[in-house]
C-alpha positions as a Markdown table, in Angstrom:
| # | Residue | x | y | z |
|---|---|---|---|---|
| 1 | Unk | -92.9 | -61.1 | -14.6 |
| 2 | Unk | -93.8 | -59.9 | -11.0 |
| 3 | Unk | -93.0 | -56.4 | -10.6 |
| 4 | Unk | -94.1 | -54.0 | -7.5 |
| 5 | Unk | -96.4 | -51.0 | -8.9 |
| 6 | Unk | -96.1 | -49.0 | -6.3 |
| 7 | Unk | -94.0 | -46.1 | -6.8 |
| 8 | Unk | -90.6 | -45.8 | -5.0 |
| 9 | Unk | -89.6 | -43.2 | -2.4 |
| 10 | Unk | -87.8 | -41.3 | -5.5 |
| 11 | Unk | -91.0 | -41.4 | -7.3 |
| 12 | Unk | -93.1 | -40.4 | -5.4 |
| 13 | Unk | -90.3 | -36.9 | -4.7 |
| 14 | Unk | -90.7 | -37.0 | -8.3 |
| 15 | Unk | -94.4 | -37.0 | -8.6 |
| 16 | Unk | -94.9 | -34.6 | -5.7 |
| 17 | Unk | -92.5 | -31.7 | -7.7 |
| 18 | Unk | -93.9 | -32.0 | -10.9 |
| 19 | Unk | -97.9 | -31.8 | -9.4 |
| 20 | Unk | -96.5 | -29.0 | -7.3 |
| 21 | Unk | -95.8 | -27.2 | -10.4 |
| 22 | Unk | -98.3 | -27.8 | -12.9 |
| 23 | Unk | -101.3 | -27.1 | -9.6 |
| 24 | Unk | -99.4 | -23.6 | -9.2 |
| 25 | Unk | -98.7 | -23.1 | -12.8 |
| 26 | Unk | -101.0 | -24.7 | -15.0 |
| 27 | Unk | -104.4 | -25.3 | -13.4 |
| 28 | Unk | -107.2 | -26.7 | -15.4 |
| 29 | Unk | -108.7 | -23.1 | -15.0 |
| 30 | Unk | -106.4 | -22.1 | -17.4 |
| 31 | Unk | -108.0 | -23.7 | -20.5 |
| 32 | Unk | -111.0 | -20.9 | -20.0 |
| 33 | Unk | -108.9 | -18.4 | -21.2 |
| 34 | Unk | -108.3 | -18.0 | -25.0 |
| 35 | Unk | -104.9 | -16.6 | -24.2 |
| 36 | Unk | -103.4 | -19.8 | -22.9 |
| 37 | Unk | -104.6 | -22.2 | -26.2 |
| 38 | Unk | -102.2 | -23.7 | -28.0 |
| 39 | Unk | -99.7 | -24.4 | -25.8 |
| 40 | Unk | -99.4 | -20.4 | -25.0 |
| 41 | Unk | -99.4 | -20.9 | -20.9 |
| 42 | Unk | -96.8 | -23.8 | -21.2 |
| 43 | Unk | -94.1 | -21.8 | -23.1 |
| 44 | Unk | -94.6 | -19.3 | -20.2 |
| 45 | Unk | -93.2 | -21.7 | -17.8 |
| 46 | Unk | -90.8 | -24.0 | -20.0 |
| 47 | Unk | -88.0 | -22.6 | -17.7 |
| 48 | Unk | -89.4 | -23.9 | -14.7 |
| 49 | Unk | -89.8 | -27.4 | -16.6 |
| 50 | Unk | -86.4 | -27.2 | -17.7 |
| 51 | Unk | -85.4 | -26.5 | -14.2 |
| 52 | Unk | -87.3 | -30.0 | -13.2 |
| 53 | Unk | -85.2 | -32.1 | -15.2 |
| 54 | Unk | -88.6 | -33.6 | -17.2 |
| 55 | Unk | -86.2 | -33.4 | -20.5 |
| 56 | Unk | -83.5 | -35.7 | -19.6 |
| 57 | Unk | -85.3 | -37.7 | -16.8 |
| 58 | Unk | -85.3 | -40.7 | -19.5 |
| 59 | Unk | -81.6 | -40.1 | -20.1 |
| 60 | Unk | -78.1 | -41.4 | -18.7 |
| 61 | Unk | -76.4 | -38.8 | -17.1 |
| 62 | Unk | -73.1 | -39.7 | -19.5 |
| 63 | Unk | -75.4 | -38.2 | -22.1 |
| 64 | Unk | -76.4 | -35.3 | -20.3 |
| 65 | Unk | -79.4 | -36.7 | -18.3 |
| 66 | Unk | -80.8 | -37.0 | -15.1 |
| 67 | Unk | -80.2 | -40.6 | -15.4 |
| 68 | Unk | -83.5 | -42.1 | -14.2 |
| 69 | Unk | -85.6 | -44.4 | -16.7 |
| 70 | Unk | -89.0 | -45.1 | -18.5 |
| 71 | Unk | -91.6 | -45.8 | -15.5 |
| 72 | Unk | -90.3 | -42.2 | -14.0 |
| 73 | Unk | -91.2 | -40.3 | -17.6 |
| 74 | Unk | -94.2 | -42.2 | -17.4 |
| 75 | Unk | -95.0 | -41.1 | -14.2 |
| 76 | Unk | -94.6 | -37.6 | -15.4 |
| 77 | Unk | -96.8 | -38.0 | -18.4 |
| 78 | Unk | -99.6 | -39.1 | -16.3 |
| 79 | Unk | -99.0 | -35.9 | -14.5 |
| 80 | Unk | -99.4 | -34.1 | -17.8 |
| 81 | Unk | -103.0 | -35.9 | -18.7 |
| 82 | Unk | -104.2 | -34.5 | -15.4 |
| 83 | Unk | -104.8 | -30.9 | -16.5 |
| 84 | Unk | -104.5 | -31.6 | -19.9 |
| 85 | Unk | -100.9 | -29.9 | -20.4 |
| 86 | Unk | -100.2 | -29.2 | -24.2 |
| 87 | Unk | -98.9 | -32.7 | -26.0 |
| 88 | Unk | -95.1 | -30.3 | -26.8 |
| 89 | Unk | -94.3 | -31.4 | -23.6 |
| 90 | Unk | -94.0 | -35.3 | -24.3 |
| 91 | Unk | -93.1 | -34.4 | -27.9 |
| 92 | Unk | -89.9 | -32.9 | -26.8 |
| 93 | Unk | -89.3 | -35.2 | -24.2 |
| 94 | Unk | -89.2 | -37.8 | -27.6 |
| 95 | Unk | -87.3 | -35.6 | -29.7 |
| 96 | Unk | -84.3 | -35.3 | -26.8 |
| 97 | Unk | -83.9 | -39.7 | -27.1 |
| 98 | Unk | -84.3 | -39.3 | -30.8 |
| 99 | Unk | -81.4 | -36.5 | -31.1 |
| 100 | Unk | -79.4 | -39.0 | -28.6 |
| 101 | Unk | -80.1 | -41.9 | -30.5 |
| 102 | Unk | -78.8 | -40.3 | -33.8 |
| 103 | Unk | -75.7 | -38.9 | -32.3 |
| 104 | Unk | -76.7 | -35.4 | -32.2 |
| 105 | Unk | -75.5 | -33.9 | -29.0 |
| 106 | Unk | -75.6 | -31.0 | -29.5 |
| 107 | Unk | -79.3 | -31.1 | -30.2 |
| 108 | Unk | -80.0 | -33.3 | -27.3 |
| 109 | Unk | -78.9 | -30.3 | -25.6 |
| 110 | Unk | -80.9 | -27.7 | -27.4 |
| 111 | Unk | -83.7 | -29.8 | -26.4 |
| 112 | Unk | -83.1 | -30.1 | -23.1 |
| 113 | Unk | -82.3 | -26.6 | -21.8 |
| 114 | Unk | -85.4 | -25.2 | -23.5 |
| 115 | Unk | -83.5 | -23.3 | -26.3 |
| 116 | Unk | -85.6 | -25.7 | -28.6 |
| 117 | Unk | -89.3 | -27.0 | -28.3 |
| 118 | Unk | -90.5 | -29.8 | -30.8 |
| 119 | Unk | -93.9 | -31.1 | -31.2 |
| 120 | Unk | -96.3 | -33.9 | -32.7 |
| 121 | Unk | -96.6 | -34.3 | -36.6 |
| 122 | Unk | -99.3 | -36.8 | -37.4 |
| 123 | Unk | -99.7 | -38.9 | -40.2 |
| 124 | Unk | -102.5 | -38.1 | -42.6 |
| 125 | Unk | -103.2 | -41.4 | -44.4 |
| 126 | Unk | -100.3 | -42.4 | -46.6 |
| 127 | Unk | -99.1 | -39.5 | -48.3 |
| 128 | Unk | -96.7 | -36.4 | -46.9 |
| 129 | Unk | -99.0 | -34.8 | -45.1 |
| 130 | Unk | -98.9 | -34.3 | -41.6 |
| 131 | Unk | -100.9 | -32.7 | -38.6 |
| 132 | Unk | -99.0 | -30.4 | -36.9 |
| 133 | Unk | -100.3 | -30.0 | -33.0 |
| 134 | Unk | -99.4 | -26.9 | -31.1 |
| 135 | Unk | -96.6 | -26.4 | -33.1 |
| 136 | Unk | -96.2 | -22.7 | -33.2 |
| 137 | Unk | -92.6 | -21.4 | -32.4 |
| 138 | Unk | -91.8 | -24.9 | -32.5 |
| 139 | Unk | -88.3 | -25.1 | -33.9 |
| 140 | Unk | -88.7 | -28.9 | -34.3 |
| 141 | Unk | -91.5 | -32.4 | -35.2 |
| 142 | Unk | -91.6 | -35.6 | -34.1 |
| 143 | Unk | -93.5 | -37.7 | -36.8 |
| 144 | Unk | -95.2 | -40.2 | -35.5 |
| 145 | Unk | -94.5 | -42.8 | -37.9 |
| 146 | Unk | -92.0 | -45.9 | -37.9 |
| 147 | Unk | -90.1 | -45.5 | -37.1 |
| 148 | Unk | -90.2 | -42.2 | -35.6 |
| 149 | Unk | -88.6 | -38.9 | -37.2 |
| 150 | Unk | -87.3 | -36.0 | -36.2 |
| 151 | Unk | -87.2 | -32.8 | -38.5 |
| 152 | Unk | -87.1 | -29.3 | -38.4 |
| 153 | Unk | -90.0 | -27.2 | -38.3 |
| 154 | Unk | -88.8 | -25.6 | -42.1 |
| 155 | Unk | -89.5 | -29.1 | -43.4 |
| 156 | Unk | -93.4 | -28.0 | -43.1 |
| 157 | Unk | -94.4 | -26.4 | -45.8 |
| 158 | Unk | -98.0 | -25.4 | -47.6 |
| 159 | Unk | -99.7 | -25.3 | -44.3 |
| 160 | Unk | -103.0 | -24.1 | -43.5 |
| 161 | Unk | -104.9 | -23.7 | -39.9 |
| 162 | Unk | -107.7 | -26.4 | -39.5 |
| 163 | Unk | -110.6 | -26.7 | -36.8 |
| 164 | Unk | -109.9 | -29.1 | -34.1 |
| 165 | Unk | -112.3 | -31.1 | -31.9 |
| 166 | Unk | -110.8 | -29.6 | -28.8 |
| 167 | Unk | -110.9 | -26.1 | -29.2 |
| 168 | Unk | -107.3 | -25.5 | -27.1 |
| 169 | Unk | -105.0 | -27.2 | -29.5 |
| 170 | Unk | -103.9 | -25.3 | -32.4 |
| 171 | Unk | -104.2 | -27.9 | -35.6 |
| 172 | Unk | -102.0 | -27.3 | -38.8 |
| 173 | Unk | -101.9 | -29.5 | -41.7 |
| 174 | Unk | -98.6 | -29.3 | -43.7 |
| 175 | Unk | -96.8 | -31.4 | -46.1 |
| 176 | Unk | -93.5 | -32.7 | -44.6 |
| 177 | Unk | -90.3 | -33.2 | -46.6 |
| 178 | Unk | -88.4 | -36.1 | -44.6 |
| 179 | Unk | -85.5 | -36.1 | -46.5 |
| 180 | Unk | -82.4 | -36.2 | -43.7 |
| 181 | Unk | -85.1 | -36.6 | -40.9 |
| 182 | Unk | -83.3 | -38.4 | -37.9 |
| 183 | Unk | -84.9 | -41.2 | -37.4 |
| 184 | Unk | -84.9 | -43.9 | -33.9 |
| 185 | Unk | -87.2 | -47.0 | -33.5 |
| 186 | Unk | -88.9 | -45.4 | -30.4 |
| 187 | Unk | -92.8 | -45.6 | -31.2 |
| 188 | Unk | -93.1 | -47.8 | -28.6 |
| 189 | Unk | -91.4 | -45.5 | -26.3 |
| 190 | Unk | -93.7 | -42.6 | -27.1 |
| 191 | Unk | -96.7 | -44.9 | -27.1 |
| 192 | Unk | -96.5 | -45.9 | -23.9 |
| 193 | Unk | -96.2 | -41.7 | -22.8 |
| 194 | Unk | -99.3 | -41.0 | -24.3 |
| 195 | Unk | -100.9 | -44.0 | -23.0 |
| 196 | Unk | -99.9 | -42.7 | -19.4 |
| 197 | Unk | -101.1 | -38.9 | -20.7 |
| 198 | Unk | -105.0 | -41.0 | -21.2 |
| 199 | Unk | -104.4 | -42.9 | -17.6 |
| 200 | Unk | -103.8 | -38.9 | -16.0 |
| 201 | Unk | -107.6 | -38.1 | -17.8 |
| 202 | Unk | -109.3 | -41.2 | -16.1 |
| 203 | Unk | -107.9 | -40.2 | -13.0 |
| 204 | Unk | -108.5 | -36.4 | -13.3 |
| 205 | Unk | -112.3 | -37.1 | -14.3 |
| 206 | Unk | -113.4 | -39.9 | -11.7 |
| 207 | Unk | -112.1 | -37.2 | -9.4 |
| 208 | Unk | -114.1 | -34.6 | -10.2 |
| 209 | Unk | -116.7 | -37.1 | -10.7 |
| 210 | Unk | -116.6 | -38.2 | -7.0 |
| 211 | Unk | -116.2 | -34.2 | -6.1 |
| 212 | Unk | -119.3 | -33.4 | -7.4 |
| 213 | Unk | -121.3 | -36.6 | -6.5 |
| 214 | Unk | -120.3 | -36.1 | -3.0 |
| 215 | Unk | -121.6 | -32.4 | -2.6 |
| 216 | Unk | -124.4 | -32.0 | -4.8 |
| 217 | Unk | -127.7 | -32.3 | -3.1 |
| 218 | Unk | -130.8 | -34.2 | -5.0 |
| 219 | Unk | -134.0 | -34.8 | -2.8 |
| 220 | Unk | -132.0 | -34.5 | 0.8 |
| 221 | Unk | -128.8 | -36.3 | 0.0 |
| 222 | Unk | -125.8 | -35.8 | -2.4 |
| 223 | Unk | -126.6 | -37.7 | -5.4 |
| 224 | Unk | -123.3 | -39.9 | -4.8 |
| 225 | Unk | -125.8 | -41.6 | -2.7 |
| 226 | Unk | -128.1 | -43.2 | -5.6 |
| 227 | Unk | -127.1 | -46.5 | -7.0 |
| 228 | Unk | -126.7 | -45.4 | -10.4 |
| 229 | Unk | -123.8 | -42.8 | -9.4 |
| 230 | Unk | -122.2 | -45.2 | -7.4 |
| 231 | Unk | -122.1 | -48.0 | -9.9 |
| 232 | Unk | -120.9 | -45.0 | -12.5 |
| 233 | Unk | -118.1 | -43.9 | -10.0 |
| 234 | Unk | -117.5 | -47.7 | -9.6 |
| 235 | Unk | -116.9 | -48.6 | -13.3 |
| 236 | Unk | -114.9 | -45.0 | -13.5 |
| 237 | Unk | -112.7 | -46.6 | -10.7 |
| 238 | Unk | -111.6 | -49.7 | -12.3 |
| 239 | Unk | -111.0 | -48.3 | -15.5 |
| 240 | Unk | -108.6 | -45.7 | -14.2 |
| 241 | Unk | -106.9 | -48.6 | -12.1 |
| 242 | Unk | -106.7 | -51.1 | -14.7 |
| 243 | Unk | -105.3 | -48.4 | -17.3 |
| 244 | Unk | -102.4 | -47.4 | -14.6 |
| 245 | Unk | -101.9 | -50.8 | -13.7 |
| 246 | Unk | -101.4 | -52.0 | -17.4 |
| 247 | Unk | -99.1 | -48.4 | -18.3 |
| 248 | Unk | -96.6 | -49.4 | -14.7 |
| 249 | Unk | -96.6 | -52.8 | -15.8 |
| 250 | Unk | -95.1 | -51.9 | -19.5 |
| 251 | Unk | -92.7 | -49.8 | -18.1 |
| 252 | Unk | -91.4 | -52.2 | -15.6 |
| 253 | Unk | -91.2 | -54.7 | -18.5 |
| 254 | Unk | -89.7 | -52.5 | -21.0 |
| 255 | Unk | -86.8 | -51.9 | -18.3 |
| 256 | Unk | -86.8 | -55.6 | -17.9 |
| 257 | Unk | -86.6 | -56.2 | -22.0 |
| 258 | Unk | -89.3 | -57.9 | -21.8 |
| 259 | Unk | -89.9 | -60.6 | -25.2 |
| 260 | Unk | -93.4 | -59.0 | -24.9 |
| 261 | Unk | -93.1 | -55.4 | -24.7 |
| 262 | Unk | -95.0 | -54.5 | -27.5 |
| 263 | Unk | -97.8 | -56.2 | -26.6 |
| 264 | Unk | -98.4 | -55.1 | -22.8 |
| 265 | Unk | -98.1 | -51.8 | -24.5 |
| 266 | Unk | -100.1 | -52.0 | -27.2 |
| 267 | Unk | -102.6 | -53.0 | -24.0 |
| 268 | Unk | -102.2 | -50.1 | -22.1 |
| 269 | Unk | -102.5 | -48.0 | -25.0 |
| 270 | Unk | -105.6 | -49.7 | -25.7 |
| 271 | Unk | -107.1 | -49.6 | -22.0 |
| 272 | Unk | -106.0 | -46.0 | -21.6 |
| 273 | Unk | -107.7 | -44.9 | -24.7 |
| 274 | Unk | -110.9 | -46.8 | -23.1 |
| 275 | Unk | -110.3 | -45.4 | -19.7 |
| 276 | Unk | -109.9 | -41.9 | -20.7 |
| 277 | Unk | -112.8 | -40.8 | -23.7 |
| 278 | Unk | -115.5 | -43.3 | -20.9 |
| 279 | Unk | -114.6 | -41.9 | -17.8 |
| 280 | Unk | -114.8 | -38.5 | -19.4 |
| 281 | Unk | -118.3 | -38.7 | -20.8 |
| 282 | Unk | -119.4 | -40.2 | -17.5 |
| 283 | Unk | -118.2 | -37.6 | -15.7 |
| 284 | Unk | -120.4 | -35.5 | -17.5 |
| 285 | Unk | -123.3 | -37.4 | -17.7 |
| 286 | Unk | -122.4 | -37.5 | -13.4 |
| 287 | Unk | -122.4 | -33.4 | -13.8 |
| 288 | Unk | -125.8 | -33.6 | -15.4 |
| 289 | Unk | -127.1 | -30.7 | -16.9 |
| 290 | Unk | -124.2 | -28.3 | -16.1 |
| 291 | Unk | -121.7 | -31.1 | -17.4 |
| 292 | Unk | -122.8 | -29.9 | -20.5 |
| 293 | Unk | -122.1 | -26.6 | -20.5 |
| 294 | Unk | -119.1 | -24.8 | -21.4 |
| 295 | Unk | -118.7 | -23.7 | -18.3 |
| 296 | Unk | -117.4 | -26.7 | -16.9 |
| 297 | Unk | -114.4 | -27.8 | -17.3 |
| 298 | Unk | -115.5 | -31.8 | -17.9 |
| 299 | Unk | -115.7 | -30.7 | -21.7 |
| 300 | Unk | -112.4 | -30.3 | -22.0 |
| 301 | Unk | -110.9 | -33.9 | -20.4 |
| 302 | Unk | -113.2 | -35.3 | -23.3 |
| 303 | Unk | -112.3 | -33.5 | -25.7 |
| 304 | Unk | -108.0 | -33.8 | -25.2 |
| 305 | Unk | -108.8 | -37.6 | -25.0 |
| 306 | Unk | -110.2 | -37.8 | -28.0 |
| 307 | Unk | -107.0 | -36.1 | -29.8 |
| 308 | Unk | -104.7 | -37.7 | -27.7 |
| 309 | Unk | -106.1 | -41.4 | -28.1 |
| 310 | Unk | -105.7 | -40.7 | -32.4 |
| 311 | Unk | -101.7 | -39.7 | -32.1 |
| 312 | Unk | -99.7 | -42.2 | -33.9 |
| 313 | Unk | -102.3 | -44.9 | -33.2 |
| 314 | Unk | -105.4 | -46.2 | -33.1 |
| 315 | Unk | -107.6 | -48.9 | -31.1 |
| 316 | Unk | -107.9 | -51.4 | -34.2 |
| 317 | Unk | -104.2 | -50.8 | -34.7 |
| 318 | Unk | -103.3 | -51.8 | -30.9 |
| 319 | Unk | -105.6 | -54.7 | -31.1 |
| 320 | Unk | -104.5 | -56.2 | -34.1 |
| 321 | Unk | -100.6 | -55.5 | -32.8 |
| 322 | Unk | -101.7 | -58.0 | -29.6 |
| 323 | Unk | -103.5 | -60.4 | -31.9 |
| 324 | Unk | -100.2 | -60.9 | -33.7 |
């Protein structure tokens, strides 16, 4: 399939509203503050996503959406990886096509004008037991199993706090009772969202990698000047490019039902994942010294890859999916 990645006039209106609002509202700078962890700063300003329309863009607008498609959420979920916005977000965007999916309307509309949040439950090996990721005053999960589920936060029970890698997500491990879970085949769906949410950290990080390169001063000359940054920039470039590239393409095709859907996505889950954790440790090795601090904020794009590139998936998983 040919396809034009460029994004349309629409689009780009799109892209344009929801950076306006997360730059104003939700700036990186946010994450230095314990009071905005666990998804604290976004529940201050779920009205004003609301008022975007980010939880029925994927909707028809007979069933209560804005009636746009896949590549436009996508769009929007790179948006989210940019400053490293709290995965509730995307997870309720999934829970309003699950509600849909199972008939309940009602819900789909709980879901969409904020009077209900949902977030990520993952899988802990085979068993019942789930990680539960920025879920407090959640009212609803999205497991991400297969297919995916839907239950209410009360089916959690016997949960304790747990340390997470990234320091800004609140972890809870629960046990999960799935009994009359709603349940939609829409992994593939959500896959491709947090695929886009890995592209938004490549991006974020080879700009503040170029930044920094371009005004810090070594011997004379800013050190974007020295092969070894440039070739570092370089890789950082195509990596972000071919992860966007890949995520466009699987929406396009998923529009286009595709025959191979699952495999362009399981590739741009697979060169997202790559994109985002390597571009994020060579933006810090490009910070150098103060790239390791705490201080900067190019601890925390590695850090929200990592957790992000584990949710429902995994690189083996993806690579024996486009074996198959």
């Amino acid at each position: 399939m040919i396809a034009d990645l460029n994004p349309t006039e629409d689009q780009t209106l799109i892209i344009d509203s929801i950076e306006g609002l997360l730059a104003r509202a939700l700036p990186m700078e946010r994450l230095r503050e314990d009071a905005a962890y666990g998804c604290a700063a976004e529940r201050g300003v779920w009205g004003d996503l609301v008022d975007l329309g980010l939880f029925g863009f994927g909707l028809s607008e007979s069933a209560g959406g804005i009636g746009y498609g896949l590549p436009e959420e996508v769009l929007a979920a790179r948006s989210f990886g940019r400053r490293c916005i709290s995965s509730t977000v995307i997870a309720t965007m999934t829970a309003v096509h699950i509600a849909a999916a199972a008939g309940e309307a009602g819900l789909r509309d709980n879901l969409q004008d904020g009077s209900a949040r949902a977030a990520f439950a993952n899988p802990v090996g085979s068993g019942d037991e789930a990680q539960l990721i920025d879920a407090a005053d959640c009212d609803w999960l999205v497991l991400l199993s297969k297919p995916l589920k839907l239950l209410p936060r009360s089916a959690a029970s016997a949960g304790r706090s747990v340390p997470s890698i990234d320091e800004t997500i609140s972890l809870e491990r629960a046990h999960l009772d799935l009994i009359g879970a709603l349940a939609a085949d829409l992994e593939d769906r959500e896959s491709l969202l947090l695929a886009a949410y890995l592209v938004g950290i490549s991006q974020a990080t080879l700009a503040m990698a170029t930044a920094y390169a371009s005004t810090r001063e070594q011997f004379g000359q800013p050190i974007g000047a020295f092969q070894a940054i440039k070739h570092s920039c370089a890789d950082m470039a195509v990596r972000a490019a071919g992860a966007e590239a890949q995520s466009f393409y699987a929406a396009l095709a998923e529009k286009a039902a595709d025959g191979n859907i699952g495999m362009e996505i399981a590739c741009a889950r697979l060169l997202a994942r790559e994109a985002a954790i390597a571009n994020a440790k060579a933006n810090i090795q490009i910070h150098g010294a103060m790239g390791f601090t705490a201080e900067c904020d190019a601890h925390l794009y590695l850090k929200r890859a990592l957790v992000v590139a584990s949710l429902g998936s995994g690189a083996r998983a993806e690579e024996k999916r486009i074996l198959a």
